[in-house]
SERO-4910 file (N, C-alpha, C, O; in steps of 0.05 Angstrom, whole numbers):
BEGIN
 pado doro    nc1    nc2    nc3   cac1   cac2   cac3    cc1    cc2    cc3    oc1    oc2    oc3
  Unk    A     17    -24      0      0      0      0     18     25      0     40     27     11
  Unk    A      4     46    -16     27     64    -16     22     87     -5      2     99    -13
  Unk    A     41    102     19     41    123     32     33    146     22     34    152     -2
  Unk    A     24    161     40     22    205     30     48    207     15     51    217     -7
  Unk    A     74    189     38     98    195     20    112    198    -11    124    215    -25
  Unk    A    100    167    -13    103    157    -40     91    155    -65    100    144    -85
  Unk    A     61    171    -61     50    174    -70     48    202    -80     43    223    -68
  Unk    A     53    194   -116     58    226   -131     32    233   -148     11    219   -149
  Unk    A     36    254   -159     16    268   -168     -3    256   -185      3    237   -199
  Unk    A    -34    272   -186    -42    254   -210    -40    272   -232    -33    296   -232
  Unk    A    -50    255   -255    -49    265   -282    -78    260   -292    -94    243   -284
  Unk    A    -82    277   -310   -111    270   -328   -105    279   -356   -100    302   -360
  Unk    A   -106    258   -376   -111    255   -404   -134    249   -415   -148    231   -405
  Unk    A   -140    259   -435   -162    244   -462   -152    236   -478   -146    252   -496
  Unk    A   -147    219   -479   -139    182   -498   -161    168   -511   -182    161   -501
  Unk    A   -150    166   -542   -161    149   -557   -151    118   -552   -127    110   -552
  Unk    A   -168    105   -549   -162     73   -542   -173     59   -571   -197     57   -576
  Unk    A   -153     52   -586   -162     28   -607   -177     -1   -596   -172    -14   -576
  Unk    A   -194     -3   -618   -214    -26   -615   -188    -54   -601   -166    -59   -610
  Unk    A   -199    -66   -580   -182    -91   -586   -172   -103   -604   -150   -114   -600
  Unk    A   -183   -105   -624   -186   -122   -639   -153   -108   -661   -141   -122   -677
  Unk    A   -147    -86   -656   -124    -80   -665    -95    -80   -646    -71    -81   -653
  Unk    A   -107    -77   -624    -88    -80   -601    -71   -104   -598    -53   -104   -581
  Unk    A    -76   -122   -612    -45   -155   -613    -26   -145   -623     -7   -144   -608
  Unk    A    -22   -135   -650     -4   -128   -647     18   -111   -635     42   -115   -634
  Unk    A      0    -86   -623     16    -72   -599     22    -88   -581     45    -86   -572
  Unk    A      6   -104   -570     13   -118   -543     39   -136   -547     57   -137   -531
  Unk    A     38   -155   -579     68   -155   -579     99   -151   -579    120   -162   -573
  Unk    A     85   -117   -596    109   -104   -589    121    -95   -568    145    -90   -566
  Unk    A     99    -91   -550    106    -80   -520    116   -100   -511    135    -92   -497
  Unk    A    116   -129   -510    125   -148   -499    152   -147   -508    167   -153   -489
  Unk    A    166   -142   -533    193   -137   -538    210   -119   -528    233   -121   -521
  Unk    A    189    -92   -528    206    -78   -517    214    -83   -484    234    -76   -472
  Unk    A    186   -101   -475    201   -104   -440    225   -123   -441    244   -120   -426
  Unk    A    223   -146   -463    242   -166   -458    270   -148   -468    290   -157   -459
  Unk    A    273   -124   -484    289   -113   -485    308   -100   -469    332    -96   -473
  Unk    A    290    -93   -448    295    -80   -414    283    -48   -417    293    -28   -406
  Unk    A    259    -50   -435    240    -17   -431    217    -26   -404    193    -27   -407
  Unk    A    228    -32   -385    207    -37   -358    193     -8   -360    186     -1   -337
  Unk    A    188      6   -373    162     18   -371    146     17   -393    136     38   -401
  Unk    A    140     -9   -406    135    -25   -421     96    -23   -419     77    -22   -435
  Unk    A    101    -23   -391     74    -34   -386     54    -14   -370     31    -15   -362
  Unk    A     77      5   -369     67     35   -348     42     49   -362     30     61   -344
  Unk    A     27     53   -388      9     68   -399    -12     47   -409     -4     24   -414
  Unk    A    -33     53   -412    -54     29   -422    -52     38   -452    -41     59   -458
  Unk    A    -63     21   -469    -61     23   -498    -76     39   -510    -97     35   -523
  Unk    A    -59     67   -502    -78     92   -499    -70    115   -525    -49    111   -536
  Unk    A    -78    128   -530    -55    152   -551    -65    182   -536    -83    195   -545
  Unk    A    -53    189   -518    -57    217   -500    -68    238   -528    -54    238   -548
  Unk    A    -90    256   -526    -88    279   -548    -89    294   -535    -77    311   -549
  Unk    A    -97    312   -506    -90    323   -498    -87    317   -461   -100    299   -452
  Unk    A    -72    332   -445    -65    343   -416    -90    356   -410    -98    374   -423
  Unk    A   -109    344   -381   -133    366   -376   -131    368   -348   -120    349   -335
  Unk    A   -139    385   -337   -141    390   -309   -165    378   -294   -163    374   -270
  Unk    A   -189    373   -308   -205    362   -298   -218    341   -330   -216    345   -355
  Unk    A   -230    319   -312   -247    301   -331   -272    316   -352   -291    329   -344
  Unk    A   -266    310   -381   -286    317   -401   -313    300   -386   -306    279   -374
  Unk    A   -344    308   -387   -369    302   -387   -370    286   -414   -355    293   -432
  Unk    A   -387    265   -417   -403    243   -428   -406    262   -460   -396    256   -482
  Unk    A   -421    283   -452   -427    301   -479   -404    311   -498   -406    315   -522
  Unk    A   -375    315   -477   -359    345   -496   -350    313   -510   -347    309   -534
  Unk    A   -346    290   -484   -328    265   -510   -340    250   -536   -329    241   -556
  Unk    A   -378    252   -525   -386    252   -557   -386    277   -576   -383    276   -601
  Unk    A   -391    297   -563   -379    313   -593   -345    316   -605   -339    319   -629
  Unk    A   -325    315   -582   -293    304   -589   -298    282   -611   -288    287   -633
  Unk    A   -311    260   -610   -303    239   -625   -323    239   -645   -322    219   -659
  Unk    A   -342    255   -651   -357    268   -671   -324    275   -686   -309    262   -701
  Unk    A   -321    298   -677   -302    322   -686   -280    304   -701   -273    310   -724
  Unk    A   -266    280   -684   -242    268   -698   -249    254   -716   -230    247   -730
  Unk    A   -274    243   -723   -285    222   -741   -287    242   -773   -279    236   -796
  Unk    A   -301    267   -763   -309    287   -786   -280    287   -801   -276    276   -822
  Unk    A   -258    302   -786   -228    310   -790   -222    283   -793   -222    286   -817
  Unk    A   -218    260   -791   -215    241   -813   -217    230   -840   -203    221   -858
  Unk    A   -245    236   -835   -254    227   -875   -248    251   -880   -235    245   -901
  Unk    A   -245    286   -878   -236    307   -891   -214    305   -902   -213    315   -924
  Unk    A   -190    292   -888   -169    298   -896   -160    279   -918   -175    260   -920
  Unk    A   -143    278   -934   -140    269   -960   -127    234   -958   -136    218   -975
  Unk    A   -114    227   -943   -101    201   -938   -124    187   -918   -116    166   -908
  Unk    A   -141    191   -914   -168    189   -889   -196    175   -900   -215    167   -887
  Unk    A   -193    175   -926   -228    182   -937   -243    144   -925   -267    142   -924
  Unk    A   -230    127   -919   -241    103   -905   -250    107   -876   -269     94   -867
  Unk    A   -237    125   -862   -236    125   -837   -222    109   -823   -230    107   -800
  Unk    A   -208    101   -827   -185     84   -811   -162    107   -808   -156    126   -823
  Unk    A   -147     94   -776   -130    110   -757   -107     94   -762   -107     71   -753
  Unk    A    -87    103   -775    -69     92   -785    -41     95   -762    -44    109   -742
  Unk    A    -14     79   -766      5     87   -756     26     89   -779     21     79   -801
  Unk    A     40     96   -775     63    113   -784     95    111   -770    104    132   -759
  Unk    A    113     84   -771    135     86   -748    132     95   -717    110     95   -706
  Unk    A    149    100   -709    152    101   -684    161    131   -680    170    144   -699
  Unk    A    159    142   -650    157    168   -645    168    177   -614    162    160   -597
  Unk    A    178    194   -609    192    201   -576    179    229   -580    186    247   -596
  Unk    A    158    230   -559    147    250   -546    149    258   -524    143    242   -506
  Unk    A    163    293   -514    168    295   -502    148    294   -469    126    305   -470
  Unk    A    151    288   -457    140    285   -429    118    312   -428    122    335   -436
  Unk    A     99    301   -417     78    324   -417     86    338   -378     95    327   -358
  Unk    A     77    368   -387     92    388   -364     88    366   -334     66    355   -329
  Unk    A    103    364   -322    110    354   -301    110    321   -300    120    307   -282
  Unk    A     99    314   -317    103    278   -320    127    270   -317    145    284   -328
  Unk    A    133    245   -302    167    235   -301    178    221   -321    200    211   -316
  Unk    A    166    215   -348    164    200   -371    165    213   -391    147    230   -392
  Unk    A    182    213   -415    169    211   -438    156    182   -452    157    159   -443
  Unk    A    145    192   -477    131    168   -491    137    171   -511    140    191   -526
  Unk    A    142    136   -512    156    125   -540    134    101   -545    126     84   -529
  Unk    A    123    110   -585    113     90   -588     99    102   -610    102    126   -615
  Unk    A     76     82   -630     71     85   -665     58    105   -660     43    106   -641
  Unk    A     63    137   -684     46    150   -681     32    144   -700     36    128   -719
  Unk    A      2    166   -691    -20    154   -706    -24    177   -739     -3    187   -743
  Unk    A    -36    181   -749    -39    188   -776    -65    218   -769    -78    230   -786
  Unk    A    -64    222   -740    -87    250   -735    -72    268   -732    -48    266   -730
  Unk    A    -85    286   -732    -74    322   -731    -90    333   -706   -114    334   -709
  Unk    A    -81    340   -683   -105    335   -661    -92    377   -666    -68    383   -671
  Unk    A   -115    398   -663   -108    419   -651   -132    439   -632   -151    428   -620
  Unk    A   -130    459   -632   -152    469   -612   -174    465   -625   -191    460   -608
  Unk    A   -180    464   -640   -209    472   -664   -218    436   -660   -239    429   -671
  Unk    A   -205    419   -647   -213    387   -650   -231    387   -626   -254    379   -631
  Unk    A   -227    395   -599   -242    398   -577   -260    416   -588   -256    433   -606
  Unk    A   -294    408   -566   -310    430   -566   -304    447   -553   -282    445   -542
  Unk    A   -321    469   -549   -311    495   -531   -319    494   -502   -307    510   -488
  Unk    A   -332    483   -494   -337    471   -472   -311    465   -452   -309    471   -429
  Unk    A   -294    454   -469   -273    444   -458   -244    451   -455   -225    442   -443
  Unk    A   -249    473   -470   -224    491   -467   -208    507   -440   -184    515   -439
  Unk    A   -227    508   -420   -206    513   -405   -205    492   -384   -203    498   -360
  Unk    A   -206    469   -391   -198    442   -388   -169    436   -385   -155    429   -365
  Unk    A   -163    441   -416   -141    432   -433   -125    444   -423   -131    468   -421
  Unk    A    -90    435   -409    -66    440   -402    -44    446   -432    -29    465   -437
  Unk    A    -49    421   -448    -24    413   -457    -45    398   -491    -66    387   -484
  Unk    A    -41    399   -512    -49    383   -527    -32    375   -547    -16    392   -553
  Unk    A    -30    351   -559    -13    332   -566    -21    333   -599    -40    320   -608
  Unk    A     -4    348   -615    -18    350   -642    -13    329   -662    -28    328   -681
  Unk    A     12    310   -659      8    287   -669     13    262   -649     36    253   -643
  Unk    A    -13    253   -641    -10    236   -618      7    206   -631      8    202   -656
  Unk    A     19    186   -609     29    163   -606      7    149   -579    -11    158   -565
  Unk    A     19    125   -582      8    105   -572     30     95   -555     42     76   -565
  Unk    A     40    102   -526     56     99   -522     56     72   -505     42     66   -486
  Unk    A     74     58   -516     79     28   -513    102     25   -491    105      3   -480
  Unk    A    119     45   -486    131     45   -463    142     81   -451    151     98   -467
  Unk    A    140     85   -430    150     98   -413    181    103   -406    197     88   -396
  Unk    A    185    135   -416    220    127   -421    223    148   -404    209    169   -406
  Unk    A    244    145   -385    258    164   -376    287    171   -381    296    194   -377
  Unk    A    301    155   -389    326    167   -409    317    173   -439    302    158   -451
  Unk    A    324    193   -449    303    197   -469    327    186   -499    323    194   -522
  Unk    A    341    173   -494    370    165   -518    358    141   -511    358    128   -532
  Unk    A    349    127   -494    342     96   -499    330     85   -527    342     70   -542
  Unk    A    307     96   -531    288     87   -554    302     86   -580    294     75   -600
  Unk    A    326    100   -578    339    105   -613    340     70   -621    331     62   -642
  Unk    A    350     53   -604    355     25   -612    334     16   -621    341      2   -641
  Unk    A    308     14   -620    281      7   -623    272     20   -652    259      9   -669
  Unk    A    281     38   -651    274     61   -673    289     53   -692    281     53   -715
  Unk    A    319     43   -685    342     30   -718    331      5   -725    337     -6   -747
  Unk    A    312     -7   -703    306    -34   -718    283    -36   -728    264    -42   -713
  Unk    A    278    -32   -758    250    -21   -770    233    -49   -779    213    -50   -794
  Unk    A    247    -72   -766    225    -92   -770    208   -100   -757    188   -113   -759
  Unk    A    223    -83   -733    205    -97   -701    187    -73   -709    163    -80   -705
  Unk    A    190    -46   -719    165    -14   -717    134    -37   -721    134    -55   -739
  Unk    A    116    -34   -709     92    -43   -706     80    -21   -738     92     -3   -751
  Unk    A     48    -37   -743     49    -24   -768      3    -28   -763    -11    -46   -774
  Unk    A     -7     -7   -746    -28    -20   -734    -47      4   -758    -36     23   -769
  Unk    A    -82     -6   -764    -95     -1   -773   -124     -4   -765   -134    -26   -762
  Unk    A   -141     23   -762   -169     13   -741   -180     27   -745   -170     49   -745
  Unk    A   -208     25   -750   -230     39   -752   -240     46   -727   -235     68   -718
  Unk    A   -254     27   -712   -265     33   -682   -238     40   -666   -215     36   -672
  Unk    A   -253     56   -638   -235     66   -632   -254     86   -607   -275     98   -613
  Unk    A   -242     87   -579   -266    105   -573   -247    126   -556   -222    125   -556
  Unk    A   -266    146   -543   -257    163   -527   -256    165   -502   -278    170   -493
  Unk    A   -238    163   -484   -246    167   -448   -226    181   -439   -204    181   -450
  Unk    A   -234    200   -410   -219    203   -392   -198    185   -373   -211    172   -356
  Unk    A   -174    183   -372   -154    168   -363   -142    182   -341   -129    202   -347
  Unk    A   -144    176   -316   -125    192   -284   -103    170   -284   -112    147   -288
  Unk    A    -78    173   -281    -56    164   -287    -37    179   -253    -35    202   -245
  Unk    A    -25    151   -239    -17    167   -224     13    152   -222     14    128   -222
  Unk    A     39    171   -220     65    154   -212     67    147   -190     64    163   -172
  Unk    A     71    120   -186     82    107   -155    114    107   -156    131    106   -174
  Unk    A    115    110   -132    150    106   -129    145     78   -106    133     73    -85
  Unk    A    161     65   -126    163     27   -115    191     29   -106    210     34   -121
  Unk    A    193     23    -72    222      4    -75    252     20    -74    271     11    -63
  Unk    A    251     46    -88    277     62    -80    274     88    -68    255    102    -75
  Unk    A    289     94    -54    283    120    -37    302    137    -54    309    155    -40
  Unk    A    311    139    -75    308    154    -88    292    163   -116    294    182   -131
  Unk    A    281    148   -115    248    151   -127    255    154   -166    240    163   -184
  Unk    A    286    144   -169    288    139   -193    264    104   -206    257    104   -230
  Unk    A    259     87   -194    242     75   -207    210     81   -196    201     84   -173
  Unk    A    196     81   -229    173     92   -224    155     68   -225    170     49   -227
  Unk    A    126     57   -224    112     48   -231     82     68   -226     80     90   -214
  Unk    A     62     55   -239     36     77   -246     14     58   -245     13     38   -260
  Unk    A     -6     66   -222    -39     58   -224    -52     85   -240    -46    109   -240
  Unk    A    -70     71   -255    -89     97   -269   -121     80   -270   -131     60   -261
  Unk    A   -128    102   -284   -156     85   -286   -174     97   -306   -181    120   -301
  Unk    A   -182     89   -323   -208     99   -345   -236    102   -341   -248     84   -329
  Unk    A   -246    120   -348   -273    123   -345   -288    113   -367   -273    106   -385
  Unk    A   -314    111   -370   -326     95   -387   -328    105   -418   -331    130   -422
  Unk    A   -327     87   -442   -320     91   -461   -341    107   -486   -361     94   -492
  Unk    A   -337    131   -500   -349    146   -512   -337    132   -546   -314    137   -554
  Unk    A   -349    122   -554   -331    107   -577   -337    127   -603   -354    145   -600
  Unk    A   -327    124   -626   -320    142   -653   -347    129   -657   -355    107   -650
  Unk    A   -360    153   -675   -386    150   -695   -373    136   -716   -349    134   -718
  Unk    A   -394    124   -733   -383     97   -747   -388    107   -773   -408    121   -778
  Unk    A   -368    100   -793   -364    113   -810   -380    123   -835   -370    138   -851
***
């Protein structure tokens, strides 16, 4: 159980979660990268952060958000199926005060202010304009280059479904008192999924 001590801040994201049904192949990549020694492999759920919020989006702003990303999909010219494509791999820098950056496939969206409703704007901390799916949690940020030179292992994922939720994400400090290893409980709220195409 973990103390007032050891217990660090929370975080709140809105994350696109791909359908299961596309998620094997991430899950095996993530499994490489832990057998690799990325032990924060397993630290984020199979999530793609689009933006940093200070408080949880309502039921409504995330069905009109995933209104909004579905529209800005078929608009754009590489899009007209509706499928959420990836594109290699990606190192994003740590969102303001997180102890991580994230490494992992980015996706093929353009997320910017005009993607949220207005509702939600002074929500929003931080927004992520080409989100990833981050498959592990890096805190040396020169680690991932090895992962990145080997372009057979880059995952190569494709999905139509796909929904929207609020994610509270919190770092635990396990085990060293100097609080260099991290581990993370979080938790999702219930799922606002993409209008169908």
């Amino acid at each position: 159980m973990d103390t007032e001590e050891n217990t660090k801040e929370l975080f709140r994201f809105i994350v696109l979660i791909p359908h299961r049904d596309a998620q094997k192949t991430l899950k095996e990549y993530r499994r490489e990268l832990f057998a690799a020694g990325y032990h924060g492999a397993y630290s984020f759920p199979l999530a793609a952060p689009l933006a940093a919020v200070s408080r949880p989006f309502r039921c409504q702003e995330l069905k009109e958000l995933a209104r909004n990303i579905r529209r800005a999909g078929l608009e754009t010219g590489g899009n007209h199926d509706g499928k959420i494509k990836s594109a290699g791999t990606a190192l994003l820098d740590r969102p303001a005060g997180f102890p991580a950056d994230f490494f992992g496939p980015q996706l093929n969206l353009t997320i910017d202010e005009t993607t949220f409703p207005n509702s939600t704007k002074n929500k929003i901390t931080q927004i992520f304009p080409a989100p990833l799916i981050p498959l592990a949690l890096i805190q040396n940020s020169a680690s991932p280059r090895l992962c990145v030179s080997n372009n057979e292992k880059i995952p190569t994922i494709s999905f139509r479904a796909a929904y929207l939720t609020n994610l509270a994400i919190r770092p635990l400090v396990t085990g060293h008192s100097s609080g260099a290893e991290l581990s993370f409980e979080w938790r999702i709220s219930l799922p606002m999924w993409l209008p169908a195409v």
